[in-house]
Structures are given as C-alpha cells and as structure tokens.
C-alpha positions as CSV (number, residue, x, y, z in Angstrom):
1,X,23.6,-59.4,-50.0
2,X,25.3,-60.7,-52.9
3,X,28.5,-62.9,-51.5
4,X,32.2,-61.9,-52.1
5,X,33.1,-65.6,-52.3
6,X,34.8,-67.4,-56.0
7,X,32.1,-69.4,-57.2
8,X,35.2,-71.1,-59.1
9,X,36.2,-72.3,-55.2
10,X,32.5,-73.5,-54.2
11,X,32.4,-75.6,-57.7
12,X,35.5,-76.9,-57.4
13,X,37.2,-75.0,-60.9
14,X,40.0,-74.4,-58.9
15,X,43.1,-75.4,-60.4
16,X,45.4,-76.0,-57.6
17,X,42.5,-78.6,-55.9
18,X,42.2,-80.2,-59.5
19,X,45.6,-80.9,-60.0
20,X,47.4,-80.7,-56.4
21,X,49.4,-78.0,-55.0
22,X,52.0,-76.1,-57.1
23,X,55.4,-75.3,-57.3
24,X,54.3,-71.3,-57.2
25,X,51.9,-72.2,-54.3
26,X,55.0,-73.9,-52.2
27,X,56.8,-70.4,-52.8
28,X,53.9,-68.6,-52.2
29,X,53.5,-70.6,-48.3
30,X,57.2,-70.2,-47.8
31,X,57.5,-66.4,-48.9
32,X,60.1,-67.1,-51.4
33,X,61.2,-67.1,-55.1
34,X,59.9,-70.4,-57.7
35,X,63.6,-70.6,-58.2
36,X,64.0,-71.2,-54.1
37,X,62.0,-73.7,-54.4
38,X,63.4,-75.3,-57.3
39,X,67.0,-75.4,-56.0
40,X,65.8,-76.8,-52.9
41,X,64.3,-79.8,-54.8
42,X,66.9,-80.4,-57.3
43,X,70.1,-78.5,-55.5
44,X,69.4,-78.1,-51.6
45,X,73.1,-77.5,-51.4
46,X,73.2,-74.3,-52.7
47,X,70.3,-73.1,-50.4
48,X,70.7,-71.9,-46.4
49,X,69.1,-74.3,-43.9
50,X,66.6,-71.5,-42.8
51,X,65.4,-71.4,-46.2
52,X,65.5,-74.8,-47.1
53,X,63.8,-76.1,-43.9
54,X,61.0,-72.8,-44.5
55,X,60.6,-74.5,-48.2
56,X,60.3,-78.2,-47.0
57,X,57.8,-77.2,-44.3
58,X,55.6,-75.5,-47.0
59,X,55.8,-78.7,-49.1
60,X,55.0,-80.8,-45.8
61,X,51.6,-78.8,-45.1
62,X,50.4,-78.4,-48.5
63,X,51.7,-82.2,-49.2
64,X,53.2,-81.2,-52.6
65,X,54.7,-84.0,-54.9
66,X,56.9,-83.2,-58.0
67,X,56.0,-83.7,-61.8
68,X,58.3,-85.9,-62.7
69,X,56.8,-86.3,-65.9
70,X,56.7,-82.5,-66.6
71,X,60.7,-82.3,-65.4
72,X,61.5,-85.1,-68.0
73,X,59.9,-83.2,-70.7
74,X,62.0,-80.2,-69.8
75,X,65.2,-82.0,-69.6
76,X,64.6,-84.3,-72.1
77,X,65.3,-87.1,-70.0
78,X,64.6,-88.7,-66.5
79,X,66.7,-90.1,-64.0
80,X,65.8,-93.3,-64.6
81,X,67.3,-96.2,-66.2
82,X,65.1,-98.9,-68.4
83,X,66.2,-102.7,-68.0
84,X,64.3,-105.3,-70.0
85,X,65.0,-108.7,-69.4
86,X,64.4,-112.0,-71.7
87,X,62.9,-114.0,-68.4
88,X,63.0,-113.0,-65.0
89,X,62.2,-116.8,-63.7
90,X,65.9,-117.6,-64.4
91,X,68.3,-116.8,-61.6
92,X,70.8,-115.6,-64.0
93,X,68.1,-112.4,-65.1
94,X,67.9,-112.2,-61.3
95,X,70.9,-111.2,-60.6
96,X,72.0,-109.3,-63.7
97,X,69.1,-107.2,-62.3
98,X,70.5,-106.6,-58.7
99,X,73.8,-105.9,-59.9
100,X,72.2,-103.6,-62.2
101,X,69.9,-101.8,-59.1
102,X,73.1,-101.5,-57.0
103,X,75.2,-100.0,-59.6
104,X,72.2,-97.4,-60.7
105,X,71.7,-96.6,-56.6
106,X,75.2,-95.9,-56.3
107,X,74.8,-93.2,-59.3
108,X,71.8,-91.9,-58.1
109,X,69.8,-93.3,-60.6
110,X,66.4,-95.1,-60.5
111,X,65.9,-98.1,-62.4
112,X,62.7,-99.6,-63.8
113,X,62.5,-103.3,-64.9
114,X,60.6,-105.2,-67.6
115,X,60.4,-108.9,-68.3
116,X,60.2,-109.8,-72.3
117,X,59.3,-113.5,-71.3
118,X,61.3,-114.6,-74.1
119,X,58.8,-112.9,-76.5
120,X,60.5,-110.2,-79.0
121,X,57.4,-108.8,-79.6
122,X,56.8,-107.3,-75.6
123,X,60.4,-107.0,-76.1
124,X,60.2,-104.3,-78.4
125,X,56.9,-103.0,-77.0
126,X,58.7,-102.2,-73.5
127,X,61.5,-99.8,-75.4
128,X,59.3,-98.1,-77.2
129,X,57.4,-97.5,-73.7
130,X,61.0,-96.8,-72.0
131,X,61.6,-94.4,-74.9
132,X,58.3,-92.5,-74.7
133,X,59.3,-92.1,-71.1
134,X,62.2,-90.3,-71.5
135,X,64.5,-93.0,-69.4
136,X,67.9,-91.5,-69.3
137,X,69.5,-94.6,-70.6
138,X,68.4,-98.8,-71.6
139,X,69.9,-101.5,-70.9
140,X,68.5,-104.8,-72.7
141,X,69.0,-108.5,-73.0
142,X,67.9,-109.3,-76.2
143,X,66.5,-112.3,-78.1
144,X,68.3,-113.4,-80.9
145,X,67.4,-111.5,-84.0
146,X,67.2,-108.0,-85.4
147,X,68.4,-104.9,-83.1
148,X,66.1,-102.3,-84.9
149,X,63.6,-101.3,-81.8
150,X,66.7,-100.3,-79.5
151,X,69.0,-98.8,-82.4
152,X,65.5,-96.4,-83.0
153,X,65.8,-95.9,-79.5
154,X,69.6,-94.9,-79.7
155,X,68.9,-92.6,-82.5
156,X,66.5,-91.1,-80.5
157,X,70.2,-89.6,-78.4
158,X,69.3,-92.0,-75.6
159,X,72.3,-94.9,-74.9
160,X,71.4,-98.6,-75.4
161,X,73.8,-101.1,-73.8
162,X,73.2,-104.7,-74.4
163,X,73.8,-107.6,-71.7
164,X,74.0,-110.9,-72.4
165,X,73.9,-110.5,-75.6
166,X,74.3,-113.1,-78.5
167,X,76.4,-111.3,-80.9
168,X,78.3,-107.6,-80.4
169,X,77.1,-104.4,-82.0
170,X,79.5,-102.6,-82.9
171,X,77.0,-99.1,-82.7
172,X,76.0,-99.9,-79.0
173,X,77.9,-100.7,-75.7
174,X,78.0,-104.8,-74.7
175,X,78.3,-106.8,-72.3
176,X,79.2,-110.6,-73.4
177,X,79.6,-113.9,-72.1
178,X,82.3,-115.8,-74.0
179,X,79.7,-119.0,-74.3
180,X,82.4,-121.5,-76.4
181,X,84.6,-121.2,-72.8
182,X,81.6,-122.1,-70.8
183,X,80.6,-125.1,-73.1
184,X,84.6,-125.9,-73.2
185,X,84.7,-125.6,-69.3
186,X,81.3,-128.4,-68.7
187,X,82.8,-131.3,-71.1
188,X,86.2,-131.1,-69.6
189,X,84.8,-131.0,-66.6
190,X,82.7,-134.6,-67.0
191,X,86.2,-135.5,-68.7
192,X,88.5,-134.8,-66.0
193,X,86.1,-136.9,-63.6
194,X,86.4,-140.2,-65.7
195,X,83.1,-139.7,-68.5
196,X,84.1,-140.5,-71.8
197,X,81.1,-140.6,-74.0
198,X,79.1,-137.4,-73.8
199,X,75.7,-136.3,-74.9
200,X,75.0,-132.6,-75.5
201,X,71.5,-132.1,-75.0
202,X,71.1,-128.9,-77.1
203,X,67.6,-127.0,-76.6
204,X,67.5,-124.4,-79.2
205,X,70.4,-125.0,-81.0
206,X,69.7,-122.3,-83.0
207,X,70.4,-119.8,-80.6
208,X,74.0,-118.0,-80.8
209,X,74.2,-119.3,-76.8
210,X,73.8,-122.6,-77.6
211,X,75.6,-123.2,-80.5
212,X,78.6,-121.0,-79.1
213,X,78.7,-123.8,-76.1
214,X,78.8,-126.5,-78.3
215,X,81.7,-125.3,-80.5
216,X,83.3,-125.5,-76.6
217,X,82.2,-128.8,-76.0
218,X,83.4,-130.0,-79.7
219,X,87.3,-128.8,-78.7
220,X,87.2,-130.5,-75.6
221,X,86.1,-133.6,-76.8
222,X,88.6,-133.6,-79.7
223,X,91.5,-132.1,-77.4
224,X,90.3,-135.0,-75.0
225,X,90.1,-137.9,-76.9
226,X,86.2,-138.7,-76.4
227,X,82.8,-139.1,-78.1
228,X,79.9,-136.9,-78.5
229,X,76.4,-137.5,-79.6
230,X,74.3,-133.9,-80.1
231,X,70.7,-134.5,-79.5
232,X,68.2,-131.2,-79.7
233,X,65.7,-131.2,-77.1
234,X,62.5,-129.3,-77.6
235,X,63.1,-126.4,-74.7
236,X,65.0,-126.0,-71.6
237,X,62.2,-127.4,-68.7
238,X,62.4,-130.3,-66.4
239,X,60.1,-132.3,-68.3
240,X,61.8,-132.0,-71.1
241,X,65.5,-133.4,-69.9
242,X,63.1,-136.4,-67.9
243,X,61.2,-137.1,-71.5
244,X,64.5,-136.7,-73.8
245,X,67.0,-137.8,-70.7
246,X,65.2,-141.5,-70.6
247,X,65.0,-141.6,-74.2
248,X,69.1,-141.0,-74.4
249,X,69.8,-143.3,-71.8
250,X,67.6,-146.1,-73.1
251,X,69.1,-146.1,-76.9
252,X,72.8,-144.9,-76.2
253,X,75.5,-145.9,-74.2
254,X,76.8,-142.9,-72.3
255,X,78.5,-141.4,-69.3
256,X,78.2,-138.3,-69.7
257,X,75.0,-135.2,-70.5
258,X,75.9,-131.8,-70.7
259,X,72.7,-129.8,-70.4
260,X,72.2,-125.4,-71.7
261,X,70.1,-125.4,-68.7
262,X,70.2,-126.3,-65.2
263,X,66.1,-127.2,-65.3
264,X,67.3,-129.4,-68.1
265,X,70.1,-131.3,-66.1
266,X,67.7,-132.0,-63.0
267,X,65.6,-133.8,-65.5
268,X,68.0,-135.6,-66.9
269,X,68.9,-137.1,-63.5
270,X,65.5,-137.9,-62.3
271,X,65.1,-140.1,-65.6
272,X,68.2,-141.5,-64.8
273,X,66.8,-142.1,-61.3
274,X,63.8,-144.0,-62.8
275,X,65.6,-146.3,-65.0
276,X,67.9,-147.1,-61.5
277,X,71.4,-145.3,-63.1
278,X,73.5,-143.7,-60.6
279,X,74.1,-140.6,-60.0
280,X,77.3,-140.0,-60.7
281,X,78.2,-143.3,-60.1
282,X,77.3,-144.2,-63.5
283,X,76.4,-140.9,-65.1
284,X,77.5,-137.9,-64.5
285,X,75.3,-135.0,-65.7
286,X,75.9,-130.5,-65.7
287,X,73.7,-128.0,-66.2
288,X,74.5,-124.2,-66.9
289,X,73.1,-121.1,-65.5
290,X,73.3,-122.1,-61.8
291,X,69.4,-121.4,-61.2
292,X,69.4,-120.9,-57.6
293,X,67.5,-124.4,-57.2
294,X,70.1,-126.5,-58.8
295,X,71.6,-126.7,-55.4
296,X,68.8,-127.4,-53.7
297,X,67.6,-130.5,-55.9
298,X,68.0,-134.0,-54.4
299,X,71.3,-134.8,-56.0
300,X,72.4,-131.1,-56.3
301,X,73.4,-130.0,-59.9
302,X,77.2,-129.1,-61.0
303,X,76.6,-125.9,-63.4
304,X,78.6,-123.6,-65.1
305,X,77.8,-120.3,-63.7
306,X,77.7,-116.8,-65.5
307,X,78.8,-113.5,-63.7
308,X,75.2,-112.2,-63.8
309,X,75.8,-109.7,-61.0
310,X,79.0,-108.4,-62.6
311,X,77.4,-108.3,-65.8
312,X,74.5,-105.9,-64.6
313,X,77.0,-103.8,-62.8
314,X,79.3,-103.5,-65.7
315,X,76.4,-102.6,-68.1
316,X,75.2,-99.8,-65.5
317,X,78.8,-98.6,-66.0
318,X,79.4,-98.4,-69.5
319,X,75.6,-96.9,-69.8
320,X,76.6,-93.8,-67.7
321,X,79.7,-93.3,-69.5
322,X,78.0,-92.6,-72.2
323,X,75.3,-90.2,-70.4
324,X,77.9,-88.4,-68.9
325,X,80.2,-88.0,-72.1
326,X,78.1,-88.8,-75.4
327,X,80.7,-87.0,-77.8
328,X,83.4,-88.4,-77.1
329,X,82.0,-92.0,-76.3
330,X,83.4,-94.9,-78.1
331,X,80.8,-98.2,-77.7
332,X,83.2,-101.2,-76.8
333,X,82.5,-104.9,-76.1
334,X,83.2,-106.3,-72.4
335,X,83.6,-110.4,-72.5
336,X,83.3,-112.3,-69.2
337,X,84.6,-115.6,-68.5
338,X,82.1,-118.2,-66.9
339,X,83.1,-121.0,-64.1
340,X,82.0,-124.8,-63.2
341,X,80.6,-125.1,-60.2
342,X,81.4,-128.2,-59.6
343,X,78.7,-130.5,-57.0
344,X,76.7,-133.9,-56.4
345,X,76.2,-134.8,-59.7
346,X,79.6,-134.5,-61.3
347,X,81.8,-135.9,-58.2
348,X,82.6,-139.1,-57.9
349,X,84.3,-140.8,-55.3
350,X,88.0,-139.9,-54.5
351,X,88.9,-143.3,-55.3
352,X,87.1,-143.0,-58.6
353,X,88.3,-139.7,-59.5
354,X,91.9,-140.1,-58.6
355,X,93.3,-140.5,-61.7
356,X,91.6,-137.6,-63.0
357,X,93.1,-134.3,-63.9
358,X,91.4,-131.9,-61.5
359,X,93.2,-129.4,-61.6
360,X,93.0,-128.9,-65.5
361,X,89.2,-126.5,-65.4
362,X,90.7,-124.5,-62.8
363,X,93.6,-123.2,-65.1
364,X,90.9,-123.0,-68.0
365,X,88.6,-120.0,-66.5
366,X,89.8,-116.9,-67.5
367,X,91.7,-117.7,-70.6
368,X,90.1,-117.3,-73.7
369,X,89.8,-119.9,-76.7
370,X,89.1,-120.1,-80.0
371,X,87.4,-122.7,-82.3
C-alpha cells in the first residue's frame, strides 16, 4: 500500500527544517494574522496580552529567531550603530567606546565595534563592511588623511560622525578635542611647578594631534619665559621614551619632558631612573591620554586627560539627530576642553613648589586659545 507520507519530509526538502521556523508558521501555531505576529515583535504595545502572550508561546515551542538581516533589507537600515576605532589598546578608545555603548543603549540602539589598529587600510575595509550591513548610522575615529571611504558611506543616506577627529568636516557631524589647549595646559603645568627648560618629545609630529599640542606648548613657553627643545621620537611605546628619554637626558640640560603619550612619559622616567635623576625632584615629566596604567606605574604619571566618555556619548547624540531628522540636519563641530591630571611625577614638594603659581592651569581648562 503505497504511503500518504511527503517524501519532501522523509528527505529532508522541507523548507521550514532547512531554514528554521517562519514568521507564517508562528501565526500559523498561534491561530493568528502574519501581521499579529509582526506587531508583536516590532510593536507589542499595540497588541492585547492574550494575544501577545498566545504569539510568544508559539515562538517559545517552535524556537523561532528573527531575520535581522532580511528586516534591514526591508528597511533599509538596522538598528545598529558602527563604531571604528584607531586602537582599542589605549584607554582613551576605551572609553569613547563605553560612552558610546551607554548612549546607543539608552536609544535603543545596538552598537557594533571595530578596531582600525592604526591602519587606514582595515580602517576603510570596516565601513565598507558597516555599509554593506545596513548600520543605521557610523561613528569613526579616523587616521589622519583622506575622508573618502566614510563620505561614500554618507552618500550612501547613512550619517557619519567623526570623533576625535584631527581636522573638522564641514559635510559630517564632529566631535573635537581642542589639542593646542591640552599641549598649552602640560607646559604650564611643569612651569607653574618650578621647570624651566622643557623638551617636547614629539612622536609623529606629523599628525594634526601632535603638532596642534605643540603649538600649546610653544605659547606657554613664550607667555612663560622658558626654553624648549622639540625632539621627534620614533612612536609613542615605553621603549621608545626609555631609548630617546636617556639620550635627552645625557646630551641636554633639562627639567622638564612633556610626552603625546602616557606610554611615552613612563619611559622617559624609568631612563631617568637609570641614569639616578629624580623623579620630580630633578625632572619633572607628563604624559597625555591618561591610559589607565599611568596611575598605576611606580612613580605614577601626571597626564592630560581627554573627555573620552563624553566624547562617545556626544557623538551617539549628534549621530541620531541626524537619523531621526535628515532634512533638516545641519552637521556642526563640538570642541571639548581637556584637563591635567596632575600626580607623582609633576609634584614636588610643598616647600619646593611654593612659589609656584598653582592655581594658574585651573583657570586655563575650559577657555579656549588661539596660536
């Protein structure tokens, strides 16, 4: 007797066990409409209990799961957010990204990360990915150099805000760092603490960051009455600041470094340390950034410290202002002020620092400068 059975079943040709349940075979287990089952997912508000609890019970037994992919190519766009970073091992990426996390959850938005490592090649690779995938909105902190990868993605209709950024662009959102305050903010620190002959230690000059701190440092020195030497060190590492740092303090007569990097600065003091100069008895040495370690090192680091938080929160911000309203958005360009952070390796004794005018970096943060 023939049987009365799909052979599709038996082979397994069946397309709800290929691919998983369905949306049609939740309504179908629940007795109601696709549509039911569709506001229960996306707008459960607008649906009785009875019927919503009948619809998640279907989706419980038949262990459904939502195509997100398939709903982003319907709407043209997810609810997810893109962040790419330049280097997630410093401290300052670290937080941009948890104020950036907090300020998506609180917009019920999801928010994937990616990590350039200082490489603009990956870089551009991860927005083109971001773009394929139909994020709602990037945010990106970009190496120096050419913006075409996310201005293709902002002609594609989805918003681009840039954090950190070294320059604005005036056809995307920013969020900025004035860098000549924070350079400004390190020298008259060492100044006001009794140092009168700096050395700028200046890792990639050639970066907008680092050359915008200098141009800080240069105003205080002249505003000051002091001396600077510029010495370019190969990168931003520990070894680096103990290589370069006992090179400076053999062949110059200083007492003062002011380091782009906190890595930088603890180098600098542990080739101090080997040569037997005090710390800050005889030198006194700041980094920037405020890694998280530079408090932790052996004679803990004074830094200048950026917003990062803030700065990921406020780029979340301006990012869904222009989701929600793309019309009538006008891209502006936030500035943040950073601060000293003033510790071991910057303060003196009280007798020593006395004389010194502590109180003048205080009044600096906040106000803006010009070269």
């Amino acid at each position: 007797m023939p049987s009365s059975r799909d052979p599709r079943r038996d082979s397994g040709d069946d397309s709800s066990r290929r691919s998983g349940p369905r949306i049609q075979d939740v309504a179908r287990r629940a007795g109601v409409a696709i549509g039911t089952v569709s506001n229960v997912l996306n707008n459960p508000d607008i649906v009785t209990e009875q019927t919503r609890l009948k619809v998640e019970a279907a989706i419980a037994e038949l262990g459904f799961v939502r195509n997100s992919a398939a709903r982003a190519l319907a709407a043209r766009r997810t609810d997810t957010v893109g962040l790419v970073l330049t280097d997630i091992g410093n401290s300052l990426f670290v937080d941009i990204a948890r104020g950036a996390e907090s300020a998506a959850a609180q917009a019920q938005l999801k928010l994937l990360l990616a990590n350039s490592d200082s490489d603009i090649t990956r870089q551009n690779s991860y927005l083109e990915l971001f773009d394929e995938a139909r994020v709602a909105g990037l945010i990106l902190a970009p190496m120096d150099g050419p913006l075409d990868s996310a201005l293709t993605v902002r002609s594609h209709g989805r918003p681009v805000v840039l954090v950190i950024a070294p320059v604005a662009e005036p056809r995307l959102c920013c969020v900025m760092v004035n860098e000549e305050l924070g350079g400004y903010l390190a020298a008259t620190h060492l100044l006001d603490q009794g140092a009168k002959r700096l050395v700028y230690l200046a890792g990639f000059l050639q970066l907008h960051a680092i050359s915008g701190r200098l141009n800080g440092i240069r105003r205080a020195v002249a505003e000051l009455g002091a001396s600077l030497d510029v010495v370019e060190a190969p990168n931003l590492k520990i070894g680096s600041g103990r290589e370069l740092g006992r090179e400076v303090l053999q062949s110059r007569r200083i007492d003062g470094v002011i380091c782009p990097s906190d890595p930088l600065a603890v180098g600098v003091i542990q080739a101090a340390t080997d040569l037997d100069i005090g710390v800050p008895d005889d030198l006194l040495v700041i980094g920037y950034d405020d890694d998280h370690f530079a408090s932790e090192s052996n004679i803990p680091v004074s830094t200048v410290g950026q917003p990062g938080r803030q700065m990921g929160e406020l780029a979340v911000e301006l990012l869904i202002e222009e989701i929600r309203q793309p019309s009538g958005h006008i891209h502006r360009t936030e500035t943040l002020d950073p601060h000293v952070i003033p510790r071991r390796s910057t303060l003196r004794s009280r007798e020593d620092t006395s004389k010194s005018k502590g109180t003048h970096v205080a009044h600096m943060v906040g106000t803006a400068h010009s070269p």
